[in-house]
C-alpha positions in Angstrom: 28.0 -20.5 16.5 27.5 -24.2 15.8 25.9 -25.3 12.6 22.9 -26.7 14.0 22.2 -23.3 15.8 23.0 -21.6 12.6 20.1 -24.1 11.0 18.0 -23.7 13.8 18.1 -19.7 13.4 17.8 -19.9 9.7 14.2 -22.2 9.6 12.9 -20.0 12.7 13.6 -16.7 10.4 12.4 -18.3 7.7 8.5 -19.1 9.7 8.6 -15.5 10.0 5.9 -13.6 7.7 7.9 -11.0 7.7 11.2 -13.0 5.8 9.6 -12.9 2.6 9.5 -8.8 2.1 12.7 -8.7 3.5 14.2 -10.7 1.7 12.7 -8.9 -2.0 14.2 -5.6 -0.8 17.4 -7.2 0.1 17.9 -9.0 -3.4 17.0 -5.4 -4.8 19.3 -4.2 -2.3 22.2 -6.4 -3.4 21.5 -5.9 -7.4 21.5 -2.6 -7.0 24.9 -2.1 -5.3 26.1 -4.7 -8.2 24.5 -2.9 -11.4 25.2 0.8 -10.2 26.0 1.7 -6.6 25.7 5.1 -7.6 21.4 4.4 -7.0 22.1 5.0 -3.3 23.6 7.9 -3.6 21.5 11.1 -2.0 22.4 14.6 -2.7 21.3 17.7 -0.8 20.5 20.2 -4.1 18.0 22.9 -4.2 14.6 23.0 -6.3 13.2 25.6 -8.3 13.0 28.1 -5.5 16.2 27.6 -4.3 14.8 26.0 -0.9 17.2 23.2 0.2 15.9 19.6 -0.9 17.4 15.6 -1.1 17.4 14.1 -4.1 17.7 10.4 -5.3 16.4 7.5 -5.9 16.3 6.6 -2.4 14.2 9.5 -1.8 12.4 9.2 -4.8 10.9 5.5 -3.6 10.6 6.7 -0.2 8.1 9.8 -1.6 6.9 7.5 -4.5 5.5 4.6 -2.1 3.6 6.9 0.5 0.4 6.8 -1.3 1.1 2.9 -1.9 1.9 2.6 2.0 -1.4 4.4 2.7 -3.4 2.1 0.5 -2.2 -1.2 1.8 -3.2 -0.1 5.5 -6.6 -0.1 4.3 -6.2 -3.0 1.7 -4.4 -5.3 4.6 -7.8 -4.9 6.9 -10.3 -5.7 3.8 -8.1 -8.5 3.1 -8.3 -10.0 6.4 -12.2 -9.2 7.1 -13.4 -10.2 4.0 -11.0 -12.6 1.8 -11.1 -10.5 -0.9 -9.6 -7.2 -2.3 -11.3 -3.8 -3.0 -10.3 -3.3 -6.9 -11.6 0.6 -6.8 -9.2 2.5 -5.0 -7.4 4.1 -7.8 -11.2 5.2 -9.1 -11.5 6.0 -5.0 -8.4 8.5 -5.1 -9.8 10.0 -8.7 -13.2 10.6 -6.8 -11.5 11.7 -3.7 -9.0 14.2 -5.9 -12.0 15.6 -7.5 -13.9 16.6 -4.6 -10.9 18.2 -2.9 -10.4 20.5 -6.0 -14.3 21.3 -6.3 -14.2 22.4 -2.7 -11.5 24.3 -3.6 -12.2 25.7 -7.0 -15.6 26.1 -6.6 -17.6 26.3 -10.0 -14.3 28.6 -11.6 -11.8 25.6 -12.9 -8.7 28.2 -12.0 -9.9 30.8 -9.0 -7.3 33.1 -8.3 -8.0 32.3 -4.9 -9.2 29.5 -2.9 -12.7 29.0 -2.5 -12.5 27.0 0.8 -9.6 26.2 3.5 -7.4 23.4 2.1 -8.5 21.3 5.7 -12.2 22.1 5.2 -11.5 20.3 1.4 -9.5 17.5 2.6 -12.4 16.7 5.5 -14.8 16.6 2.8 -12.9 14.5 0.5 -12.9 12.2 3.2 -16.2 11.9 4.3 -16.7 11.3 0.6 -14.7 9.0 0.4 -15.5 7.0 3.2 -19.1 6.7 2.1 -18.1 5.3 -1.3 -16.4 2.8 1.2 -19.1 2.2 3.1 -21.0 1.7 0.0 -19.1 -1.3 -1.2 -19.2 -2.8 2.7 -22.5 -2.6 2.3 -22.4 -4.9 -1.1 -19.7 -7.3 0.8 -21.2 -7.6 4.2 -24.9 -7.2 4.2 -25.5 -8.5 0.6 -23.1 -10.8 0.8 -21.7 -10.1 -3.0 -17.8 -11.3 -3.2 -15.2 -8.0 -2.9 -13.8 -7.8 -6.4 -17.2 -8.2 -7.8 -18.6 -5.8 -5.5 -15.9 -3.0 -6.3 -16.3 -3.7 -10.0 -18.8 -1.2 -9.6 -16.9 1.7 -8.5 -13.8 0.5 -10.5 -16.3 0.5 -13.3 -17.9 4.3 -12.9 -15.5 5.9 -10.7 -13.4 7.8 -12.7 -16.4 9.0 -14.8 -18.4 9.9 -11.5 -14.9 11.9 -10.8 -15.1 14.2 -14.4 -18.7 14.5 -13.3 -18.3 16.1 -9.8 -16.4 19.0 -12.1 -18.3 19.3 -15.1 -15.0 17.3 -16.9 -12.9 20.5 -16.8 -9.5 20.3 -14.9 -9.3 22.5 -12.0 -6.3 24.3 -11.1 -5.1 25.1 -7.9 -2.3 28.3 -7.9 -2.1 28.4 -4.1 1.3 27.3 -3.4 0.8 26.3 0.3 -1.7 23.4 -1.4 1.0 22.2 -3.5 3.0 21.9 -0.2 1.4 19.0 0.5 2.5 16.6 -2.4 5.8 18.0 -2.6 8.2 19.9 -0.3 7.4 22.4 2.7 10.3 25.0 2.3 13.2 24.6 4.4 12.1 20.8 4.5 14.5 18.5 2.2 12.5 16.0 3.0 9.2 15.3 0.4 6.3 16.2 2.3 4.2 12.8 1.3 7.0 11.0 3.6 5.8 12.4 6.5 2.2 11.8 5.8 2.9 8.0 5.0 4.6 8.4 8.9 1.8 9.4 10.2 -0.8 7.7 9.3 1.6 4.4 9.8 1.8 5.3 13.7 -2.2 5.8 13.8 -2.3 3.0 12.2 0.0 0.9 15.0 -1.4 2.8 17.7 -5.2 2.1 16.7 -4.1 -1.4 16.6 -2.7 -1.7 19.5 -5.2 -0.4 22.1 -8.0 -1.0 20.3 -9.5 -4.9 19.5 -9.7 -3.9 15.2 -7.0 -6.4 15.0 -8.0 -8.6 17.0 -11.8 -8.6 15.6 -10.6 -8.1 11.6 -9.0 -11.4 12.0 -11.6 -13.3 13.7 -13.9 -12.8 11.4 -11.6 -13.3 8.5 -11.0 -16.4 10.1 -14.1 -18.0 10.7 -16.9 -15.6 10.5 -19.3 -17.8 11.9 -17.5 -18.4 15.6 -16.6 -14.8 15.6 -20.6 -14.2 15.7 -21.2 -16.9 18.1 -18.4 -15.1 20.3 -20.5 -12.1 20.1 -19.2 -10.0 17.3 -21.0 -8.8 14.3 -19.1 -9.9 11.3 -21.1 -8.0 8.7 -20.4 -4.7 10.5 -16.7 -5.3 11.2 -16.5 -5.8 7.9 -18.0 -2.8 6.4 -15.9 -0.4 9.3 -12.5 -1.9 7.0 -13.9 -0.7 3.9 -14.8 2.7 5.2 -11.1 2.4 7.0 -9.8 1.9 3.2 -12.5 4.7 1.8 -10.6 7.2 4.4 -6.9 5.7 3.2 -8.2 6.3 0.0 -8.9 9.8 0.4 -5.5 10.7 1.8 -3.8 9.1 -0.8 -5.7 11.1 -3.2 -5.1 14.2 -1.1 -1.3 13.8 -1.9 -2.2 13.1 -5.4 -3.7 15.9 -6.5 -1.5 17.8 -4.1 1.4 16.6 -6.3 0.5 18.4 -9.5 -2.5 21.0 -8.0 -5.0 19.2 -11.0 -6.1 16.2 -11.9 -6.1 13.9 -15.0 -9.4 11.8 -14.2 -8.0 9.0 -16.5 -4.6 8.5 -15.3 -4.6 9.5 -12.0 -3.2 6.3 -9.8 -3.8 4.1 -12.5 -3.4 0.5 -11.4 -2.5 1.4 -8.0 -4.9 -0.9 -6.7 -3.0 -4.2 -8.0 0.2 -2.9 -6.4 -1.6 -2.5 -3.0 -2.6 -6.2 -3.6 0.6 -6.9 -4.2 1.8 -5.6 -1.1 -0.6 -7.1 1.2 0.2 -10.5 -0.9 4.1 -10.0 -0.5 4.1 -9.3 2.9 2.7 -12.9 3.3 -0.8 -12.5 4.0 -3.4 -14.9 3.0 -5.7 -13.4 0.3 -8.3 -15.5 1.7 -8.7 -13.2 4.9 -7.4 -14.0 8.2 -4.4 -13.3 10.1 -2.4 -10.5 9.0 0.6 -8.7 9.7 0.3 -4.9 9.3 4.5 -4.0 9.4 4.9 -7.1 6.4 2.3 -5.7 3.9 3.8 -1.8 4.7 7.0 -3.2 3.6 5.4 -5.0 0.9 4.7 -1.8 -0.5 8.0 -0.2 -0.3 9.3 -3.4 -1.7 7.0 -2.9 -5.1 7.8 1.1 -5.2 11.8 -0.1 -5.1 11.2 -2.7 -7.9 9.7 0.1 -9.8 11.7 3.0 -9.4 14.9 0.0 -10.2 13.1 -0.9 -13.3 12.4 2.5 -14.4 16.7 3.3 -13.4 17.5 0.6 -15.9 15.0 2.2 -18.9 12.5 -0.3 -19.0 9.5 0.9 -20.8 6.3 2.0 -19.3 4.3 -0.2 -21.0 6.5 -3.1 -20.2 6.7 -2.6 -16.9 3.7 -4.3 -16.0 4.6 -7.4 -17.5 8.1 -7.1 -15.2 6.9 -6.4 -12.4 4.2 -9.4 -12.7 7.1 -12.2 -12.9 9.2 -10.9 -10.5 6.1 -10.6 -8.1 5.1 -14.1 -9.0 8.1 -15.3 -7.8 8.1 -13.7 -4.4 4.4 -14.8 -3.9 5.6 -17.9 -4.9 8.3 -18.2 -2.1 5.9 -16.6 0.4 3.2 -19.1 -0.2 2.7 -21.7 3.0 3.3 -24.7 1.0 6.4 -23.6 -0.4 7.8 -22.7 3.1 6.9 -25.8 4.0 8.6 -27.6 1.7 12.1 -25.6 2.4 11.6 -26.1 6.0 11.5 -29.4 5.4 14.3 -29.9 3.0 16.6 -27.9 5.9 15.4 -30.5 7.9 16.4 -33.2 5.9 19.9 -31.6 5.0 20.3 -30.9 8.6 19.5 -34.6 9.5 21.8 -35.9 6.9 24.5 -33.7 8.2 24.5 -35.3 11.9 23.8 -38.8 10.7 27.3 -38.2 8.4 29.2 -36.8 11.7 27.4 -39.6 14.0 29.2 -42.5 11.1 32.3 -40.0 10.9 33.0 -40.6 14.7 32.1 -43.9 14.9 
C-alpha cells in the first residue's frame, strides 16, 4: 500500500464519528496490556451456589456498563431532539427502583413472599417512569424551558419522591428468581444485565431502522422550524424521546434494584446521568442536538465503564475518581470536537502535500 493511500485511509477513518470512541477503548486497550495483562484474563469459577459463572474485569465492565448502555439509548435521542441533556435519570432509576419494590413488597418492607408478579412490577415501574418522562417533555417542548433546567426539577425531588413512595423504609425482596435479574440465572456464566443491555440495543437498532424516529429526532434537532414546515410536530417528537428515556430509565433501575433486592434511595446510580452525557458526548455527538450516531454513543458508554473499572484496578479512590475520569474525558471530547478534527485533517493534508512536493524536487 502506497503512502498516499495509507494517508488517504487514515483522514477518511479519522471523519468517522465513530474514530473517537474507538480510539479511547483502544488506548485503554493498549495501557492495560502494558500495566498488567493479567486485566484480560477471564476465569470460569463458581459463585456462592456453586452454579458455574465468568469472572473478570472484562466481565465486570461488560455487566457494569449495561445500565450505562441503556441510559445513553435514551440520552442520545433527547440529545438530538432537544440540544440539551435530561440531568434526572439517576433520580429516574431511584423512583423507578422504588416503585418496582412497592409493587412487590406491598406495605410489609420484607414479605415472605411476593406481593405481585416480578413482570406486573417491572410494567408498572415503567409506566411510571415514562410519565415522569413525559413530564419533563412537557417542560422542554410545550413550555419551551431549556433541558437541564427543566430536569432540575426531578434531579431536585426525585430521590425524595422515591423514600416517599415507601414510607422511607428499605424493602427487601427474598425471592431469589428477582435477584436473577441483576446478577446471574443459574447455569448462565454470563451476568444476566449483559443480556438485557443486548436486548434492548437490538430494539433499539431495529426501531430505528424501520421506523422514521431517526430520521425525525434529527430533523428537529436540526432545525426545528423546517422540520415543522415539512410537516412534523417538533414539540411532540420531542416529548416521545423523553418518554423513550423515562422507559430506558426504568429498565436500568429494574436491574438496579435487581442487583441487591433493596434500594439505598441516596446512592442508588448516583451520578449516572453525567456518564450517560459523557457517552453520548464521546461517541461524537453534538450536544447541541442534531445528527447522531446511536452505535458511537453505546460505545461511548462501554468506553467510560472501561476507564472506570481501569481506575478502580489501579486503587484510585472513590472520591477521586471523579476528578480522573473528568480530565481524561476532557481530552477525548476534546479530540472529538469538529474543530479539532478539522484542524488534524488539515495538518495530514499539509504533511501529505509536503511529502509529494519533496519526492516531485527529489526526482527532478
Amino acid at each position: 500500500m502506497t503512502s498516499k493511500k495509507i494517508t488517504d485511509f487514515l483522514l477518511g477513518l479519522i471523519k468517522k464519528q465513530i474514530f473517537i470512541p474507538i480510539a479511547a477503548l483502544l488506548i485503554l486497550v493498549i495501557f492495560n496490556l502494558a500495566a498488567d495483562p493479567s486485566f484480560f484474563k477471564i476465569t470460569l469459577g463458581q459463585n456462592s451456589e456453586g452454579f458455574p459463572v465468568l469472572s473478570g474485569y472484562l466481565i465486570t465492565i461488560l455487566d457494569n456498563a449495561s445500565e450505562l448502555v441503556i441510559l445513553a439509548i435514551g440520552m442520545t435521542l433527547v440529545t438530538a431532539a432537544s440540544g440539551g441533556q435530561d440531568i434526572s435519570v439517576g433520580a429516574g432509576i431511584a423512583i423507578a427502583g422504588s416503585v418496582i419494590l412497592r409493587v412487590l413488597c406491598g406495605t410489609d418492607a420484607r414479605p415472605e413472599t411476593l406481593q405481585a408478579p416480578i413482570f406486573v412490577a417491572f410494567l408498572v415501574g415503567c409506566i411510571v417512569s415514562m410519565a415522569f418522562g413525559g413530564f419533563n417533555g412537557v417542560l422542554v417542548s410545550y413550555f419551551k424551558i431549556q433541558p437541564m433546567v427543566a430536569t432540575l426539577i426531578l434531579f431536585t425531588a426525585g430521590r425524595s419522591i422515591a423514600a416517599w413512595i415507601n414510607d422511607n423504609a428499605l424493602p427487601i425482596v427474598v425471592e431469589p428468581v428477582f435477584g436473577y435479574f441483576g446478577n446471574f440465572i443459574p447455569g448462565i456464566p454470563v451476568p444476566t444485565p449483559v443480556f438485557i443491555a443486548i436486548i434492548c440495543i437490538i430494539i433499539t437498532m431495529l426501531v430505528l431502522k424501520f421506523t422514521n424516529l431517526g430520521l425525525y429526532t434529527q430533523a428537529v434537532g436540526i432545525n426545528s422550524n423546517s422540520s415543522r414546515l415539512n410537516g412534523l410536530d417538533p414539540q411532540f417528537i420531542k416529548f416521545i424521546t423523553y418518554v423513550i428515556m423515562g422507559l430506558c430509565v426504568a429498565v436500568a433501575g429494574f436491574i438496579k434494584v435487581c442487583r441487591i433486592s433493596s434500594i439505598n434511595y441516596s446512592v442508588i446510580a448516583k451520578d449516572i446521568e453525567m456518564d450517560a452525557i459523557l457517552a453520548v458526548a464521546l461517541g461524537g455527538n453534538a450536544l447541541s442536538g442534531g445528527k447522531f450516531n446511536m452505535w458511537a454513543s453505546i460505545l461511548g458508554a462501554y468506553v467510560i465503564q472501561f476507564l472506570t473499572t481501569t481506575l478502580f484496578k489501579f486503587n484510585v479512590a472513590s472520591t477521586a475518581l471523579p476528578a480522573y475520569k473528568a480530565v481524561v474525558v476532557i481530552i477525548l471530547v476534546v479530540i472529538s470536537a469538529p474543530v479539532f478534527r478539522e484542524k488534524m485533517s488539515q495538518l495530514a493534508k499539509q504533511i501529505s502535500g509536503a511529502r509529494k512536493h519533496a519526492a516531485a524536487n527529489g526526482g527532478c
